[in-house]
C-alpha positions in Angstrom: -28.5 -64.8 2.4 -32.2 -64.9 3.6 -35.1 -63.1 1.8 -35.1 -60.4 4.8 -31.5 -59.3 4.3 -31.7 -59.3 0.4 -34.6 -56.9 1.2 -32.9 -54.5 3.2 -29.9 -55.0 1.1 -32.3 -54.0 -1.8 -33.4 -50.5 0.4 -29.6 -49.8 1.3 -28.9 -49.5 -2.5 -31.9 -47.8 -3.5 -30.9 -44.9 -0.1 -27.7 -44.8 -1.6 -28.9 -43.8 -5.1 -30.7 -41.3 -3.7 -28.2 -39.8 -1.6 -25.7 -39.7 -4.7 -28.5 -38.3 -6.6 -29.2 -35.4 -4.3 -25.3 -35.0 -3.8 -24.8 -35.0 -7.8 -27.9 -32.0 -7.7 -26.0 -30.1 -5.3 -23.2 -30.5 -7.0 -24.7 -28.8 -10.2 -26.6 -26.2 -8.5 -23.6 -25.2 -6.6 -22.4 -24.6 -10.5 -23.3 -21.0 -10.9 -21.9 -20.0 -7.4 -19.1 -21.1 -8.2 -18.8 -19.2 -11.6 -19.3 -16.3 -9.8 -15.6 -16.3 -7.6 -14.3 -17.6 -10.6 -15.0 -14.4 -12.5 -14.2 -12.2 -9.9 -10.8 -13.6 -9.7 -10.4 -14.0 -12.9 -8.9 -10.4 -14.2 -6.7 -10.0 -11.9 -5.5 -13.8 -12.2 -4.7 -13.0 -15.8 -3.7 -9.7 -15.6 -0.3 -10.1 -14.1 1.0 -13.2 -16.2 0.1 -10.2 -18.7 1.8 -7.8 -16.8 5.1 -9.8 -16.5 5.4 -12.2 -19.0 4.5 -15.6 -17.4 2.1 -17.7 -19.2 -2.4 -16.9 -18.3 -2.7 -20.7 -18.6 -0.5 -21.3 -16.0 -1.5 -18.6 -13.7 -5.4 -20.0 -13.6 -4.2 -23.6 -13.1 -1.9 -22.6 -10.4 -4.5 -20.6 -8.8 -7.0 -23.6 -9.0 -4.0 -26.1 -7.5 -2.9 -23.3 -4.8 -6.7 -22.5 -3.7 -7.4 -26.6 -3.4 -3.8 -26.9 -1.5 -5.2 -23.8 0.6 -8.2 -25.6 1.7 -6.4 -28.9 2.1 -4.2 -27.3 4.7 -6.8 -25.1 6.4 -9.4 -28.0 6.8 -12.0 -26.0 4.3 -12.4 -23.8 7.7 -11.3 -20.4 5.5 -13.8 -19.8 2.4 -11.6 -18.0 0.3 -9.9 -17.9 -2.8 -5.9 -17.8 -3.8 -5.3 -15.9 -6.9 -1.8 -14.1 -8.6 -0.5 -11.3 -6.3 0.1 -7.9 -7.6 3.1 -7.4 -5.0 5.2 -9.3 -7.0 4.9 -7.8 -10.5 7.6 -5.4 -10.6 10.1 -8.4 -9.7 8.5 -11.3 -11.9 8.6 -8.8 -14.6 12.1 -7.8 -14.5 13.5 -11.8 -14.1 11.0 -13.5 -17.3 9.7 -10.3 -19.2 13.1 -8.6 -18.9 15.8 -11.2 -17.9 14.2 -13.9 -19.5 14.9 -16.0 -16.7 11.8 -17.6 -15.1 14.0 -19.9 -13.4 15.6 -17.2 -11.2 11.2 -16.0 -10.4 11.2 -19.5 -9.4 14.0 -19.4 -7.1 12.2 -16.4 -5.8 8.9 -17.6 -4.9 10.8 -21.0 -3.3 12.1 -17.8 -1.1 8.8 -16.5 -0.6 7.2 -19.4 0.8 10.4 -20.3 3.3 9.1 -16.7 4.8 5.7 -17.6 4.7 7.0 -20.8 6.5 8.9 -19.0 9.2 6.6 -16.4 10.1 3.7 -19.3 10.7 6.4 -21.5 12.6 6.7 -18.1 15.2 2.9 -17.6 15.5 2.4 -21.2 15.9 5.2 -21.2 18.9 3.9 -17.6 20.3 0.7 -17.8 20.0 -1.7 -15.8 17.2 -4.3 -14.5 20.2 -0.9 -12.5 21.8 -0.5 -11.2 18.1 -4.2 -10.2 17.8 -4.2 -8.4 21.1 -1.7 -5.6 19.4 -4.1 -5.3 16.8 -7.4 -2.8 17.7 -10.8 -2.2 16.0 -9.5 1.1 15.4 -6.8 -0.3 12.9 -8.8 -3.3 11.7 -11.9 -1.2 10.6 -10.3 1.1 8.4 -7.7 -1.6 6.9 -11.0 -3.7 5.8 -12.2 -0.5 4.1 -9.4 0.6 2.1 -9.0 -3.3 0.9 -12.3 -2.6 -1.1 -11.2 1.2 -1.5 -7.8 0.9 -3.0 -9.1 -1.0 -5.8 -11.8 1.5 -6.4 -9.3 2.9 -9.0 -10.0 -0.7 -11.5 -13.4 -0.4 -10.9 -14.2 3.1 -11.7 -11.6 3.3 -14.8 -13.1 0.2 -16.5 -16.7 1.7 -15.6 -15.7 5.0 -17.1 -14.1 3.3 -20.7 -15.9 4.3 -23.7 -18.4 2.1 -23.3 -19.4 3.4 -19.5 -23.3 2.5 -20.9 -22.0 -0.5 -20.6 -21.0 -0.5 -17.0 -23.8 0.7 -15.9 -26.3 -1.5 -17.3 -24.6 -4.5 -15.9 -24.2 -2.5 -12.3 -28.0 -2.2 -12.7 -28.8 -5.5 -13.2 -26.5 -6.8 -10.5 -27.7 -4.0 -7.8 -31.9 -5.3 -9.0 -30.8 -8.9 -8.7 -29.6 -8.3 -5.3 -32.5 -6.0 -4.2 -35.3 -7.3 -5.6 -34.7 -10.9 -7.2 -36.2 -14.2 -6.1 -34.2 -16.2 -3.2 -32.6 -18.0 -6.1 -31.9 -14.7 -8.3 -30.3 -13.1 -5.3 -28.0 -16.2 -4.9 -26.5 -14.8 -8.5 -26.5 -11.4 -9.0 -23.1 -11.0 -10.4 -23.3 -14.0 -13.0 -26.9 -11.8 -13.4 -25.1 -8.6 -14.0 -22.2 -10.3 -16.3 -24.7 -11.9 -18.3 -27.1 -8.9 -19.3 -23.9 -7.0 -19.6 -22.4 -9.4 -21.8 -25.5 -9.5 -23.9 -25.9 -5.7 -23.8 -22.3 -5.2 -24.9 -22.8 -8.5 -27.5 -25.4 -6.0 -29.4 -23.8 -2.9 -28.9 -20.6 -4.6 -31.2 -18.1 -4.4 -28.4 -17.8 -8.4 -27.9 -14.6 -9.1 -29.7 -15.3 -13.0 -30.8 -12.0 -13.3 -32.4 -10.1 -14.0 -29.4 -12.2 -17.1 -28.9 -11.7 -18.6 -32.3 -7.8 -18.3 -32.0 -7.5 -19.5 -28.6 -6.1 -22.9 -28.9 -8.0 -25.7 -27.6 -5.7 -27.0 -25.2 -2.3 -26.3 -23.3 -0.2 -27.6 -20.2 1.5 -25.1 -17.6 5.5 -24.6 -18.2 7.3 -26.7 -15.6 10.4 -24.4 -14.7 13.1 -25.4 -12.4 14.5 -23.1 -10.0 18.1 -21.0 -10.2 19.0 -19.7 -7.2 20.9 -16.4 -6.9 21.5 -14.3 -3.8 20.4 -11.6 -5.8 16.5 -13.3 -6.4 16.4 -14.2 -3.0 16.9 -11.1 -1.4 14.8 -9.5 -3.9 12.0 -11.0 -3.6 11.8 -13.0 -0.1 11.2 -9.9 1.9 8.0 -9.0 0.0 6.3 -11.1 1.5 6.0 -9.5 4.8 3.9 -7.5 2.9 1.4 -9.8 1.4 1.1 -11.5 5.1 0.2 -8.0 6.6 -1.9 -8.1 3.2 -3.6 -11.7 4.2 -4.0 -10.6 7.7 -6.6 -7.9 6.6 -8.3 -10.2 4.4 -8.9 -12.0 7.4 -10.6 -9.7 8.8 -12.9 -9.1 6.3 -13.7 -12.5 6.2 -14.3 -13.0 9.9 -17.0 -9.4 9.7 -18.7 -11.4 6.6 -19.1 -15.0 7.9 -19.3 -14.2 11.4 -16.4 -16.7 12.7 -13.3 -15.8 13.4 -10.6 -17.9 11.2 -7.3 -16.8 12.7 -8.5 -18.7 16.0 -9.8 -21.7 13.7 -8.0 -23.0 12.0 -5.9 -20.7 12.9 -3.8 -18.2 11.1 0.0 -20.2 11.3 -1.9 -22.5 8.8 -3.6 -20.0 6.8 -0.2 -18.9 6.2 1.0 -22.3 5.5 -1.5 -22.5 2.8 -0.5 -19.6 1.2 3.4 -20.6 1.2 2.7 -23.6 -0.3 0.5 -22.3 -2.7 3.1 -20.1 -4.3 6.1 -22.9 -3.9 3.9 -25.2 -6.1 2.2 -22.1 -8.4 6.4 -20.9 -9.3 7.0 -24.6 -10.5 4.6 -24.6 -13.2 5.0 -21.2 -14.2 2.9 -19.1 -12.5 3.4 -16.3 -9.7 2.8 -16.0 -6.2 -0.8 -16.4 -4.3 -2.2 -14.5 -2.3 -5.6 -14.2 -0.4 -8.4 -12.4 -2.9 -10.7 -9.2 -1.6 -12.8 -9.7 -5.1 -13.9 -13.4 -4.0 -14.5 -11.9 -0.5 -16.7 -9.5 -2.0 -18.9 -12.2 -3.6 -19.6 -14.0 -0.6 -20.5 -10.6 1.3 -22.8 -9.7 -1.7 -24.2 -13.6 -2.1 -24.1 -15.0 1.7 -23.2 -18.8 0.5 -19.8 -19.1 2.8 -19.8 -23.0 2.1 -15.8 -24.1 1.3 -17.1 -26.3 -1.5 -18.2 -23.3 -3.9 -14.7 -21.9 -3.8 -13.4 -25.2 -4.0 -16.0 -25.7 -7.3 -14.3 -22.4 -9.0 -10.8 -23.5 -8.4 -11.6 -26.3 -10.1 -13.0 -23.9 -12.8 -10.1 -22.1 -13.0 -7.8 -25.4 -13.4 -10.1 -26.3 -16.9 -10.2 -22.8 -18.2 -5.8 -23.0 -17.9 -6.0 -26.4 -20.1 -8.9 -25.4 -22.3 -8.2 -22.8 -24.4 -11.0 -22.0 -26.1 -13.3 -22.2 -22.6 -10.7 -19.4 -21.1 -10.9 -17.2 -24.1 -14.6 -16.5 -23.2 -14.3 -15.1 -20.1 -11.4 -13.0 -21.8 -13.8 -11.6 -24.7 -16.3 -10.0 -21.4 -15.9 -6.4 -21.9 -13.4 -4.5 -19.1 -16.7 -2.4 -19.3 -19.0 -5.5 -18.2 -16.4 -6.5 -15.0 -16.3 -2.6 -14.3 -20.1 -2.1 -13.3 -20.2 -5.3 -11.0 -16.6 -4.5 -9.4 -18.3 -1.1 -8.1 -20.5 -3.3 -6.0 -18.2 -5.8 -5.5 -15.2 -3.9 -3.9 -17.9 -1.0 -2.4 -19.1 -3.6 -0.2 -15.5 -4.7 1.0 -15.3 -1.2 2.0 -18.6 -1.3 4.3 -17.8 -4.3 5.9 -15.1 -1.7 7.6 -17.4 1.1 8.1 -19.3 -1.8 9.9 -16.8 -3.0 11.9 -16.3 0.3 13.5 -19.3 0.9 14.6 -20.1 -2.4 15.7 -16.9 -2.5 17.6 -18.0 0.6 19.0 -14.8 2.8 18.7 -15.0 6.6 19.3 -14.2 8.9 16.8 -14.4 11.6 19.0 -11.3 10.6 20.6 -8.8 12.5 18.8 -6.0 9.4 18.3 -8.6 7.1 17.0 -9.5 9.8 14.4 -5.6 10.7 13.3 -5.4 6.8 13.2 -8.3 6.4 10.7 -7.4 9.3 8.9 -3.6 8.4 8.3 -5.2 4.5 7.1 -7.0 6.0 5.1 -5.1 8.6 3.3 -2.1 5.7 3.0 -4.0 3.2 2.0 -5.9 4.7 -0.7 -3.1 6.8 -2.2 -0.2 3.9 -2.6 -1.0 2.5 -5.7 1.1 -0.7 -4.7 1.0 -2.6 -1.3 -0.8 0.6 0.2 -2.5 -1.7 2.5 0.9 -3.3 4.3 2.1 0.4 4.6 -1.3 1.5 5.6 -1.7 -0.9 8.5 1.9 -0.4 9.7 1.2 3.7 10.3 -1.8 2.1 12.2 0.1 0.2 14.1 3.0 2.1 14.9 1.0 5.1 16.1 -1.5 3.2 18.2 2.1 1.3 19.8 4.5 4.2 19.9 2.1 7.5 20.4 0.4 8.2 24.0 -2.9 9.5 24.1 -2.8 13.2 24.6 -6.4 13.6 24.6 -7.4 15.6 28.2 -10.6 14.3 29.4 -13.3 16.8 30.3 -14.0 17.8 34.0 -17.1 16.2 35.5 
């Protein structure tokens, strides 16, 4: 080798150094982004191993393994994140808190995902865009608006506990870091909001620190094998319909935030692939079914940072917190209080984005069946405290399909 080439081979290595450099600076700085998803999801992760009996350790890991298996299959094309679905808690906690038989819940989230695997196998052989053509701006708008509304209830409960001082300092600092912080500050306005919170509540006495020195400092998920009964299968498979209908509105929320439509690319047959396969992997080491999250969605329509590689940075978060103990117990000791104030901005922008829609889509209210449609949306999405959104956006449906428009048009 000549002096020339060992001089350029010199500058290749030095170029690369840099690049890695620049990539490992990225990587850090994409850090606190991703801290933010992963305390957004993180409640509602935990709360329904909590609810049911299944294990919180294996519920974060199999929400970190089902959001990277999510991503794998969509091509990181969908920036979202796959957490434990609520639809499923009445089941799961009748076969492991009740039965004590996590291996039938297993059989029944194998079931879940052979739906999820059917329903993508139609839309990929008739076609999504034949599909989206039933489905108006007059039914999306309102769906994407009760998806921040019907959880309204969390928010404003944990805001109005007995420490509601609490709430509303860290909703102040949240709502100041997004109005008036630096380009950087405004990047992080709920890890802005959870911090001062935290502190706050930290010297108000409310910060149990107990939990963190009992949490053990490391643990595997529960491998479980499956026992099928008829009785699992018909119990459970059939819920999923609902938490498609479910992930179908998330999608439109995402496509209103990031301005790119997802069911057309990658597509929403592998969307729902991703979510199948999420939960068939998340029942084997213990944890429930996945589902699509409208907290994470509200992150990126508060921060604007759509890139893949944050969520993907959180589920890998969320996989360390379920094997180290002591790291999860942290986020456990934040104050309901703390996670109250910044979900009132969190889920109240979900439910612009739909207001948004509306008007962007340019749909008449004055016409009387748009206005029974939004009002009957509405009314059943906000008042069904479980899987009001599936029933929600069914009425929708059904009336813009099955009822003719009555309305007589005026006389020019």
């Amino acid at each position: 080798m000549n002096t020339y080439s060992k001089s350029n081979l010199r500058k290749y290595i030095i170029k690369e150094r840099i690049k890695g450099g620049n990539g490992l600076k990225k990587f850090l700085s994409a850090i606190p982004l991703s801290l933010q998803h992963l305390f957004a999801m993180f409640g509602a992760t935990v709360l329904v191993p909590a609810l049911t009996g299944l294990d919180p350790g294996s519920a974060l890991i199999a929400s970190g393994l089902g959001t990277l298996i999510f991503h794998l299959i969509t091509r990181g094309k969908v920036p979202t994140y796959l957490g434990s679905s609520f639809a499923f808690i009445a089941p799961l906690a009748l076969y492991v808190g009740k039965l004590h038989s996590p291996g039938q819940a297993v059989a029944g989230l194998i079931s879940v995902s052979i739906v999820y695997a059917i329903v993508s196998l139609i839309i990929s052989i008739v076609g999504f865009e034949k599909v989206r053509k039933v489905i108006p701006a007059v039914v999306v708008g309102p769906v994407v608006s009760i998806i921040g509304l019907s959880l309204a209830t969390t928010a404003v409960t944990n805001m109005a506990s007995a420490h509601w001082d609490v709430a509303i300092v860290s909703l102040l600092a949240a709502v100041i870091a997004t109005l008036a912080g630096t380009k950087v500050i405004r990047l992080l306005p709920l890890i802005i909001g959870l911090a001062v919170g935290y502190a706050y509540a930290a010297v108000r006495g409310f910060v149990d620190f107990q939990t963190i020195a009992t949490a053990p400092n490391f643990a595997l998920p529960h491998f479980v094998m499956p026992e099928f009964t008829w009785v699992v299968i018909l119990g459970m498979a059939p819920i999923a319909l609902v938490t498609i209908i479910e992930d179908l509105g998330h999608m439109f929320v995402l496509n209103e935030i990031i301005g790119k439509d997802v069911t057309k690319n990658p597509g929403f047959s592998r969307i729902l692939w991703g979510n199948g396969i999420a939960t068939l992997v998340s029942g084997f080491i213990g944890g429930p079914a996945q589902t699509t999250y409208a907290e994470n969605l509200g992150v990126l329509a508060i921060t604007r940072q759509f890139s893949s590689r944050i969520i993907q940075g959180a589920a890998v978060l969320a996989i360390l917190l379920g094997l180290f103990g002591k790291v999860g117990a942290v986020i456990q000791s934040i104050p309901v209080a703390v996670m109250g104030g910044i979900c009132i901005l969190l889920f109240g922008m979900i439910a612009a984005m739909g207001i948004r829609h509306l008007i962007e889509e340019k749909v008449s209210l004055a016409n009387m069946k748009n206005l029974v449609i939004v009002a009957i949306i509405f009314i059943i999405g906000v008042g069904y405290a479980h899987n009001g959104i599936a029933y929600a956006t069914i009425a929708g449906l059904l009336i813009y399909w099955i009822v003719p428009d009555f309305t007589i048009k005026k006389e020019e």
